[in-house]
Residue, then its C-alpha position, 0 to 999 in steps of 0.5 A: x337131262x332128265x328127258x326120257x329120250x337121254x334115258x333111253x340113250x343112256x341105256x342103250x349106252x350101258x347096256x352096250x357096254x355090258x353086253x361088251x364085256x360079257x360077251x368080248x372074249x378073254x383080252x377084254x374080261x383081262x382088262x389088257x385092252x386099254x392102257x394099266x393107268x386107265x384099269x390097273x386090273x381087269x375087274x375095275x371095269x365091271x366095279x366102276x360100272x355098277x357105280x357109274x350107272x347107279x350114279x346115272x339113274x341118280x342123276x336121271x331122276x333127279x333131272x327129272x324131277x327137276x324138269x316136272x318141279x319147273x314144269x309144275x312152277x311155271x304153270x303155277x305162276x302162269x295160275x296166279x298170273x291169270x288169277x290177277x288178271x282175273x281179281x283187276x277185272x272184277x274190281x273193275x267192274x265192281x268199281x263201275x257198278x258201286x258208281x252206277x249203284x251210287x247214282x241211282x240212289x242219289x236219283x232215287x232220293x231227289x225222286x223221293x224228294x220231289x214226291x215229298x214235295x209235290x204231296x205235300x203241295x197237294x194237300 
């Protein structure tokens, strides 16, 4: 609803109706031209008009913020979707790396180990 293009609509709607009762003429500025239960007197129109306008741009921009607040939620948790995403492939790949890590060292000390062993053999 708080699309611009319902805005606009909306305007154009208003301001038609305006322009209809300042320039329609004796029968409609009476209020004679609809039945008494609908406007019991002439200056209920233009009362009920400002009243009702002002209720659609309060409307207007309350969906309106209520379309950006979505808009800004869902690229919000499509972030944090992507940010998981993110955190599981660099534990992942810290995972394999620490074993990678973990079996050179356990290399590296067998290597210390038999160059232990082959000099004190040579002497």
């Amino acid at each position: 609803m708080g699309t611009p293009t319902n805005i606009v609509i909306w305007i154009v709607i208003v301001f038609g109706w305006v322009l209809l009762f300042a320039f329609g003429g004796a029968k409609i500025a009476s209020g004679t031209w609809l039945p008494v239960w609908f406007t019991s007197t002439g200056f209920n129109f233009p009362l009920n008009l400002v009243t009702t306008v002002a209720e659609l741009y309060i409307g207007f921009l309350v969906g309106a913020s209520s379309n950006r607040s979505e808009r800004n939620l869902e690229a919000t948790l499509a972030r944090v979707g992507e940010q998981e995403q993110h955190i599981t492939d660099v534990e992942l790949k810290l995972s394999k790396t620490l074993e990678v890590n973990t079996t050179l060292t356990r290399e590296v000390h067998e290597l210390s180990k038999l160059i232990h062993a082959a000099v004190a053999a040579s002497k």
